[in-house]
N, C-alpha and C positions, 0 to 999 in steps of 0.2 A: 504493500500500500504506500510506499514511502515515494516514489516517484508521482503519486498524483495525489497525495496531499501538495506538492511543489505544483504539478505542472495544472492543479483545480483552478487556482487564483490566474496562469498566466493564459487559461484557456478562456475565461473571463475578460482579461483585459484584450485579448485579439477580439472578443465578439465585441464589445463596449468601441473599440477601436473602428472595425467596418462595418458596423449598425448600427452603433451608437445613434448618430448622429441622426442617419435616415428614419428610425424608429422610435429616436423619441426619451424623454425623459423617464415616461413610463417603463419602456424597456428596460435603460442601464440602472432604474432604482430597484425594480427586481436579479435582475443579470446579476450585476455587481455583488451584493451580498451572499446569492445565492452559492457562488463559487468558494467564497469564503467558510460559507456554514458547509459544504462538501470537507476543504480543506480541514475544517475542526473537527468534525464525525472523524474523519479518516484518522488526524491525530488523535484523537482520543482512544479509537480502536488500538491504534500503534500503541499507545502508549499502555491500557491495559493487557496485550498481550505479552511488552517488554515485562511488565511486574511478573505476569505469572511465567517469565520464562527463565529456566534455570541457569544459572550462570556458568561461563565457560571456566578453564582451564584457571586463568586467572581471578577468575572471583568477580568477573565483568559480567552483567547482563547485557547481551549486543546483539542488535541486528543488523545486517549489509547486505546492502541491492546492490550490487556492480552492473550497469547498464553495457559500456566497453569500456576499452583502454584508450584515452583520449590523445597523452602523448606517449610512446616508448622510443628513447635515441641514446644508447650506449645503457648506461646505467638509469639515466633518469624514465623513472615510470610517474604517470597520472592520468588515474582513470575517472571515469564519469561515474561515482557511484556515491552512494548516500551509508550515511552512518545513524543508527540510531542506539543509544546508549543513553542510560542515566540524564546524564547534562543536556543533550540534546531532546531528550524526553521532556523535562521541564522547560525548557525553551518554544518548542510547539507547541508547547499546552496554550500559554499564555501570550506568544504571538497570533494562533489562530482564531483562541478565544478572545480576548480584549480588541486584536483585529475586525473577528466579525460586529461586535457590540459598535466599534467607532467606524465602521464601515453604514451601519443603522442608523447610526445619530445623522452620518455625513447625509444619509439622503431627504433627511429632513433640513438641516442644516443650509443645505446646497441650493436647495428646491427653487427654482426660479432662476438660474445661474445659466448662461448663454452659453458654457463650457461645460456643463453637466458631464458628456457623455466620454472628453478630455480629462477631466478633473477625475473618475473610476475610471479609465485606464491605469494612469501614473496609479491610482492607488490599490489596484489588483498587481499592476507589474510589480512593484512595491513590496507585496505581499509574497511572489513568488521568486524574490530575489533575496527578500531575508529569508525566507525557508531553506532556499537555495545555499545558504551561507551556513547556516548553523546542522544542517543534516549532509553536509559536504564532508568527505571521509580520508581529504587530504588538504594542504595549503593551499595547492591552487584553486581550488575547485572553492575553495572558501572566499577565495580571492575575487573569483566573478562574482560570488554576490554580496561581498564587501563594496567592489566597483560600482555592482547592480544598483546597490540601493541608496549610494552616493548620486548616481546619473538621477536613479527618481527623486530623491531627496532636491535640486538641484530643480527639476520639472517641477516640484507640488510648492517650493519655497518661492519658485518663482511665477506662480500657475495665474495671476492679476498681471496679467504681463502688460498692461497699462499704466501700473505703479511701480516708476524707478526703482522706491524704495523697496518692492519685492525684486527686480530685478537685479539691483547691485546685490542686495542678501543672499542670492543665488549665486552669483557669480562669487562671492567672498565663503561661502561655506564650499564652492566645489574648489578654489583655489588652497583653501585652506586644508583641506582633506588634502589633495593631493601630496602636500608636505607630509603628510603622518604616512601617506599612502610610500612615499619611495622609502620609510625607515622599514616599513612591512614586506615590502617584496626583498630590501638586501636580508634583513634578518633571514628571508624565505631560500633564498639562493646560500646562505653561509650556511642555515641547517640541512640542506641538500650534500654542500661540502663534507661538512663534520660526520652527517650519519645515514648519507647516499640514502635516503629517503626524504618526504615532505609527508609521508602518509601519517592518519592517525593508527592504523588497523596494520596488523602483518599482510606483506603482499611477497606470496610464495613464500622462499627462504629468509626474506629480509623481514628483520623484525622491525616494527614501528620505532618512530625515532623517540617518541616519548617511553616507550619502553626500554630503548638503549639508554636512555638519558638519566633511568634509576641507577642503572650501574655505575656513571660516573663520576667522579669525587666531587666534596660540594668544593668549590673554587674559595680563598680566603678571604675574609674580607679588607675591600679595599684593591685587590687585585683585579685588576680589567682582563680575565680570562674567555673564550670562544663561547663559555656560557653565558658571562654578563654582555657579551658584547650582543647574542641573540636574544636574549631578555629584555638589553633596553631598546632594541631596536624593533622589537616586537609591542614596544612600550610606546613608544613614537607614535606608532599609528594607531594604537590603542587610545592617545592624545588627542589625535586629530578628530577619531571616526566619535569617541566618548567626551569630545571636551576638556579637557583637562588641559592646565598652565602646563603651555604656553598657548595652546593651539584652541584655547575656550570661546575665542571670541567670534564665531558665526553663529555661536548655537541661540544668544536671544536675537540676534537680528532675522534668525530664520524666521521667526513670528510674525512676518509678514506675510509668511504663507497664511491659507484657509485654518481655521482652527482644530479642523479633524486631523491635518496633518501635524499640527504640533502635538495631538496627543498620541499619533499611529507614531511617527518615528523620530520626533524630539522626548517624548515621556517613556514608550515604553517597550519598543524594539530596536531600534538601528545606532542609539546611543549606545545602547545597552552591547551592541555589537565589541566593544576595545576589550568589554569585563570578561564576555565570553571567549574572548579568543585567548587574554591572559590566564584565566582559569583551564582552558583545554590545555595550555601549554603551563600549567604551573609544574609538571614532572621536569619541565627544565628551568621555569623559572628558580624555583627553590636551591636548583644546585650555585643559586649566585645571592648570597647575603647582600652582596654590593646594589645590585636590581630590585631586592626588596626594600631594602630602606629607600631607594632613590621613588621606588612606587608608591612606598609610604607617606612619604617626606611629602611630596609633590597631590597623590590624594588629602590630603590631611589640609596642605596649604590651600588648593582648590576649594575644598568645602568650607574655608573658614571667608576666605577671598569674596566666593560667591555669595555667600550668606550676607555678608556685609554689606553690598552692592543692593542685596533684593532689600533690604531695609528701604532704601530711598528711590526704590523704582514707585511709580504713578502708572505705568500702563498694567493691567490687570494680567496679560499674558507675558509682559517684563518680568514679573515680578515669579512667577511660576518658571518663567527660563531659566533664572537664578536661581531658583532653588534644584532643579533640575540638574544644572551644571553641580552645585553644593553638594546633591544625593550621590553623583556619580563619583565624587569627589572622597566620600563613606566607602562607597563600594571598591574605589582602588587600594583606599586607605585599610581592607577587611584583605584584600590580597596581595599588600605589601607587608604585612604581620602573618601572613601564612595561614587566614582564616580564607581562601577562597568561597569555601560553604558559605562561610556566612556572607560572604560578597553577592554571592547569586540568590542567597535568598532574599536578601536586599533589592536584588534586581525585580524577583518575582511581585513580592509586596508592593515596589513604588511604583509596578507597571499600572497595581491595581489602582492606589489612592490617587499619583499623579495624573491617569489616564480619567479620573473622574475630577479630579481637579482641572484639567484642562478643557474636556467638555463638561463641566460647569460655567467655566469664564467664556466659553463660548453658548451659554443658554444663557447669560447673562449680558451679554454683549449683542446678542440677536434678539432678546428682551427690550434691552435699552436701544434699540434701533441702531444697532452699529459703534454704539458708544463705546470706547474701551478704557477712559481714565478713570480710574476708581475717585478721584476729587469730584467726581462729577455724576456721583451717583449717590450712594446714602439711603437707609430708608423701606430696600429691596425685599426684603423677609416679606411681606405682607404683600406685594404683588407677583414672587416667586418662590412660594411656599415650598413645591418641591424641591426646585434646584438649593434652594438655599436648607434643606434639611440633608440631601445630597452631599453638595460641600462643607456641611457641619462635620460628614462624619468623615470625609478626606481632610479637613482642616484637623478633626483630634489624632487623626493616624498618623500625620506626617511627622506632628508635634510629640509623638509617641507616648499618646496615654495609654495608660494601663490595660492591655486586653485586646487590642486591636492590632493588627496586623501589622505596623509600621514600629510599634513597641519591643512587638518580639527580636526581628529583625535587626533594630535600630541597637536593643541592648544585648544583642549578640554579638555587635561589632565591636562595642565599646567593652565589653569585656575580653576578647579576643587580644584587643588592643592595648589592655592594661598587663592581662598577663603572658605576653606574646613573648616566646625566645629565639623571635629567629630575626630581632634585631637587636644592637647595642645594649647594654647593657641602660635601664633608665629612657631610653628613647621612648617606649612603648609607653610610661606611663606621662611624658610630655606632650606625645602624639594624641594620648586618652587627652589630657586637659586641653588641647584642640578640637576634640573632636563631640567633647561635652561644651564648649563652650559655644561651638555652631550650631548645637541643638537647641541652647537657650536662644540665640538668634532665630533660629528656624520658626522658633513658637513665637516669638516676636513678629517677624515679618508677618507672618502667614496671618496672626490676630489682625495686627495692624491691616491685612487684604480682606480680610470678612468683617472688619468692625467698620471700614470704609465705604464698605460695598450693601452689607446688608442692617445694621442699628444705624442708629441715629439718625437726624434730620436729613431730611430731603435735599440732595442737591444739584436737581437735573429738569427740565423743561423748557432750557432756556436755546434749547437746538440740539444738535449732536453732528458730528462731521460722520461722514463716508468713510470709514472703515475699509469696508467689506470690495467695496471696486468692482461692483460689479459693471458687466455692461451695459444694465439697465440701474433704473433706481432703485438702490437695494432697499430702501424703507418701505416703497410698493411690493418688492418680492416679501416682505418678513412682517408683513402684516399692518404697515405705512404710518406714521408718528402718532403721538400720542403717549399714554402713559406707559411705563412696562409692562410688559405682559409675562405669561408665563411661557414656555415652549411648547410646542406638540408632544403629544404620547412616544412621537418615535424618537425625538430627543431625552424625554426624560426616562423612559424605558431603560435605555443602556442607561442610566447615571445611578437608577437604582439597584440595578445586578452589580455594579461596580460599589456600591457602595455597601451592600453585601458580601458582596469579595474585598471589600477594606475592613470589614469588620471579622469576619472569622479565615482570611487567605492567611493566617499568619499561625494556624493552630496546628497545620502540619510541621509545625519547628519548635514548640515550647519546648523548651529547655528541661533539665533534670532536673531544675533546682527549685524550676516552678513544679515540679510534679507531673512532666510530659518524656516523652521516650525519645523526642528528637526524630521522628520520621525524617524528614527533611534528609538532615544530615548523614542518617546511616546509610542512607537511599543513595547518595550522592560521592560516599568515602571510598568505593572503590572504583571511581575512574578520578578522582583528585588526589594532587598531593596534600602532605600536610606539614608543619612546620617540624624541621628539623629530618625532611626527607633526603637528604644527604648525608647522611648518617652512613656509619658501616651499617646498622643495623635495616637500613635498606636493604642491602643487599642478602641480606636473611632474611629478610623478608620476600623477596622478591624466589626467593628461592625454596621457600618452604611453602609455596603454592598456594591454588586459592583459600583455604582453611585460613592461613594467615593474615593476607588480606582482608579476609571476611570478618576478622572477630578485631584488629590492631587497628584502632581509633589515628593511631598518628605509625609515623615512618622510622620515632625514635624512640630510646628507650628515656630519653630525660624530656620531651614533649608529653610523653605517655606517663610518663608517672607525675609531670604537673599536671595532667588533664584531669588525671586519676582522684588525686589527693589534694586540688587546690583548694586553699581557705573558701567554702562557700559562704560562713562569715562577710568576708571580704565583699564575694559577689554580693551579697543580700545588699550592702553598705553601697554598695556602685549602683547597684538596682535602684535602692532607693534614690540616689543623689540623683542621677540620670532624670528621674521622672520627677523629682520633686522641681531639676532645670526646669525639663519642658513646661510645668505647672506656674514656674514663678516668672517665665515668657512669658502664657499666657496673659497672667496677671501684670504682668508690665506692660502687655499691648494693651490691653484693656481701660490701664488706669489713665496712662498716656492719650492714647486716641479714641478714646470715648470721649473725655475731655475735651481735644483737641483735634479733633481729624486733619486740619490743616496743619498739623506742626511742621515747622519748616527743618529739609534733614539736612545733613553736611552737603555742602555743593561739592563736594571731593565723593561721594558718594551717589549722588544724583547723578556728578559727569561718568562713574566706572571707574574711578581711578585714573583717567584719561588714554586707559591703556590704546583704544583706537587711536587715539590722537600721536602717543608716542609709535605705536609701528606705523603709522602714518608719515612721522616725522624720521623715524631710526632704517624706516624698509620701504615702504612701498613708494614714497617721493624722490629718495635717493635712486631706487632701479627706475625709475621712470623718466628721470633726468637722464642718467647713464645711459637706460635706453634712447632716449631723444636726442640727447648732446653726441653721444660719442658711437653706439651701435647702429641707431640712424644715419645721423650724419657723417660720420667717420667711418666705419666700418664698411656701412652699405653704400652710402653716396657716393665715399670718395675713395676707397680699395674695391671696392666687388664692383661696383659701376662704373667706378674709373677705370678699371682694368680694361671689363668687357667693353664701354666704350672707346678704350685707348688703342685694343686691337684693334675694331672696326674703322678707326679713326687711319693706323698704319695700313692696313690693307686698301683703304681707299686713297691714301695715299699714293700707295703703290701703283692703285689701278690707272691713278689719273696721269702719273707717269708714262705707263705699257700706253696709255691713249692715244698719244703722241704717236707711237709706230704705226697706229692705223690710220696712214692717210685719205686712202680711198681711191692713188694714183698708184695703176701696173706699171710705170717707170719705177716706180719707189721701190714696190716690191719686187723687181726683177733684180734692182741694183743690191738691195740685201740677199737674193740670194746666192748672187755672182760674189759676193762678198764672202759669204757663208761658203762656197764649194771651192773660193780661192783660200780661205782658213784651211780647209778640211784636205786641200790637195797641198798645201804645203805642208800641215804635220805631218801626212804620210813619207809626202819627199823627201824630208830631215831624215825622219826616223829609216828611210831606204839610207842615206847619205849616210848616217854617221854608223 
């Protein structure tokens, strides 16, 4: 079934593509989803027969379709085939499912949009390019729908192609990616070098290179060995595709896309893409200490960075970008401390709160007729009952109150991160006090976005700008001015399954210490590493066959006995402080902008930190001079064009020379050739003579 869970959505976006248009909106609002809810049936089938099936050799439950062999040239093999395993299993769940939901909203959402039948293409291809990515059973193969959903990404960011501002956003997230994208293809070609494979799975004799990769010693730290050199460059593009400093800054300006695409692939798939590729590859990440601190260090600053920023953003889907960037920021920071689990389970939970968080601000924004600055609204609970109970219950998850999905997850990083050994010694509990303090931010912002949006006074009637761009007058497509309204059944539908999935998606992980088994986790431990996987005792492990794997929590024997025996004391005392943060955020948004809704925030926070403005100033103005002053003008004008003009110049030179011999008079040419055979008869004559 693995090949048409993928190829459900792209057989969708070709009929959307040449009927769309002739047939009608009616058509691509059924079409469109319909392929999606195919794709999710099939994943779901997948996915219950991966559980009940018993696991191989190594202690893996795995499925693989090899379709062909795409490329074979000496040693390098890559075939067209799909992997389904554990991590990938969780991955389709939740890209199909939260998919189809924001696939439903979009058609209510869209309804009246001149590009309807464009707008479900990009987001079926979309769909069959990240399936394409995460059930790919080698690099390359992961690589097309790495690129795949960058190209769509790129089409949906920029799909108002009326408005600059979505146009330049397009062109700045696909330039942007491409920089992460060249650190992903060397790192892709060095692990070809080192372990003449790219696959995940053994092909023939050759064993997968993440299985070679247990065998070999972890590298020291501080040492820039063949392992950390493919870890951070694995890391690179895990920047570009997840956001992450340096490479963060296309992911809010993307929001000038359609709002179902900020919640399909800015919330809850295709960021989520850098976490899954570092987590497939943590069997080599982990053999480099040096890579994990750098992915710590760098998530940790991310989530603090962005959290800061969303403080003083105004526009309602700004403000959710930054946090976005902030979450993903958790999630590198959960697998640079060697909790990978706990990173993906971060992924699964925020796809659910943020993907209802996202279509919320857009039931609230198609309510307020296109309106998107939360100063400019106020008031909303009472004309958007639902949405606004909706994103009550995405606003306490993200803020991780107790019991809800974003809690479990959220305090499973932070303890990971406190008592983590697989970086310096004290780092992890410096990284914790980062990573607790973005959470009180977190519950800040987020208040500060629903105390603006939905209590207090009224403050909107007095017009609203065009947002939305469409081709016609969006206020006539969305039900035409006046007071807010609520949304249609088929918008608020999904925001209520999502908000069901924010409140119990996080019960498949409760911890031991809350009294739960940790499904999640055990589910997940034998295709990931875990900290202190470079261990000798890896290699005994690795060697004492699946039994071992099955029952050995971590790779080493001092990871394993802190897992074992650590102060739950402790934990209880972090548990508490964590939730009592997010609780004394809330209460600081509250006391603040209830008060105050206009409070005026840092203009150093309002501008970003200026960070556009400096790579504006440090990159993109400098190469565009250099490009205009000297590879323009110099390079091409006057060597490459100079040249080729300089020959053409010499030869006609030349021509207009030879011209001259063509009189047009047979005395002339008779006399040059008496001249020519009196040449020709005297060299012979010499050469008789001497």
């Amino acid at each position: 079934m693995l090949k048409w869970i993928t190829l459900a959505p792209l057989i969708g976006a070709i009929l959307n593509a040449f009927l769309g248009k002739r047939l009608g909106e009616k058509f691509v609002r059924i079409n469109a989803p319909f392929w999606i809810a195919v794709s999710a049936v099939l994943a779901f089938l997948s996915f219950n027969e991966l559980i009940h099936r018993p696991a191989d050799a190594d202690g893996v439950r795995r499925v693989t379709e090899h379709f062909f062999t795409w490329i074979s040239v000496g040693e390098f093999r890559a075939d067209f085939a799909y992997l389904l395993d554990p991590l990938s299993g969780i991955y389709i769940l939740f890209i199909t499912g939260v998919g189809l939901l924001i696939h439903i909203y979009a058609t209510g959402y869209m309804h009246g949009d001149p590009g309807y039948y464009r707008f479900f293409t990009y987001l079926n291809l979309f769909m069959f390019m990240m399936l394409t990515l995460v059930l790919a059973d080698n690099l390359l193969l992961l690589f097309v729908g790495w690129e795949g959903v960058g190209l769509c990404s790129y089409l949906l960011i920029g799909y108002y192609i009326r408005k600059k501002e979505a146009g330049d956003a397009a062109k700045k997230a696909f330039v942007v990616n491409r920089i992460g994208d060249f650190g992903y293809m060397i790192g892709m070609f060095l692990i070809f070098v080192t372990f003449k494979t790219i696959s995940f799975v053994p092909k023939g004799d050759v064993a997968s290179f993440l299985e070679q990769a247990k065998s070999i010693p972890v590298e020291a730290f501080g040492v820039f060995g063949v392992m950390t050199g493919i870890s951070l460059l694995l890391f690179v593009g895990a920047t570009g595709k997840s956001a992450q400093i340096p490479l963060f800054v296309w992911l809010p300006d993307a929001m000038a896309g359609p709002t179902p695409v900020s919640a399909l692939i800015h919330a809850a798939t295709m960021v989520t893409a850098g976490v899954y590729l570092t987590a497939r590859c943590s069997w080599v990440v982990v053999k480099s200490p040096t890579a994990l601190m750098v992915i710590a260090v760098i998530g940790a600053a991310t989530a603090i960075f962005a959290a800061t920023i969303g403080l003083a953003q105004n526009d309602i889907k700004k403000v959710l970008a930054y946090s976005t960037v902030s979450q993903l920021g958790y999630m590198f920071l959960a697998c640079g401390v060697g909790a990978f689990i706990a990173g993906i389970f971060h992924v699964m939970t925020h796809a659910f709160f943020k993907a209802l968080l996202f279509l919320g601000s857009g039931s609230v924004i198609h309510g307020m007729h296109e309106e998107q600055d939360i100063r400019k609204m106020g008031g909303l609970k009472k004309y958007m009952p639902v949405t606004f109970a909706t994103m009550f219950v995405g606003w306490l998850a993200i803020s991780g109150v107790p019991l809800l999905a974003g809690f479990f997850s959220k305090d499973e990083i932070l303890w990971k991160t406190w008592s983590t050994e697989a970086l310096p010694h004290g780092l992890g509990k410096v990284l914790w006090g980062v990573a607790a303090l973005t959470a009180l931010l977190t519950a800040i912002y987020m208040t500060r976005m629903m105390v603006l949006t939905f209590w207090g006074k009224e403050r909107f009637g007095k017009g609203h700008d065009d947002h939305h761009a469409h081709g016609h007058d969006a206020h006539d497509a969305h039900g035409g001015h006046g007071k807010p309204h609520e949304s249609p059944w088929v918008m608020t539908l999904p925001l209520i399954i999502l908000a069901v999935l924010s409140i119990g998606g996080g019960y498949v992980g409760v911890p031991a210490i809350l009294g739960g088994a940790n499904h999640f986790e055990h589910f997940l431990e034998p295709v990931i590493a875990h900290v202190g996987g470079g261990h000798a005792a890896t290699e005994s492990h690795a060697a004492a066959g699946s039994e071992a794997t099955r029952t050995e929590s971590t790779a080493s024997p001092a990871p394993a006995k802190a897992e074992e025996h650590h102060d739950t004391g402790t934990e209880w005392a972090l548990m508490i402080l964590s939730v009592a943060l997010g609780l004394v955020g809330i209460g600081i948004g509250f006391a603040v902008f209830s008060r105050k809704p206009m409070t005026h925030m840092p203009s150093l926070l309002e501008n970003k930190y200026y960070v556009d403005e400096l790579y504006d100033a440090s990159v993109v103005e400098p190469l565009e001079h250099t490009s205009r002053s000297f590879l323009w003008k110099v390079v091409d004008v006057k060597l490459i064009d100079g040249f080729v003009n300089g020959v053409a110049k010499v030869f006609g030179g030349l021509a207009g020379v030879l011209r001259y011999t063509q009189t047009g008079f047979a005395r002339g040419y008779a006399a040059v050739i008496l001249i020519g055979a009196i040449v020709v008869i005297g060299y012979f004559g010499y050469i008789a003579l001497k």
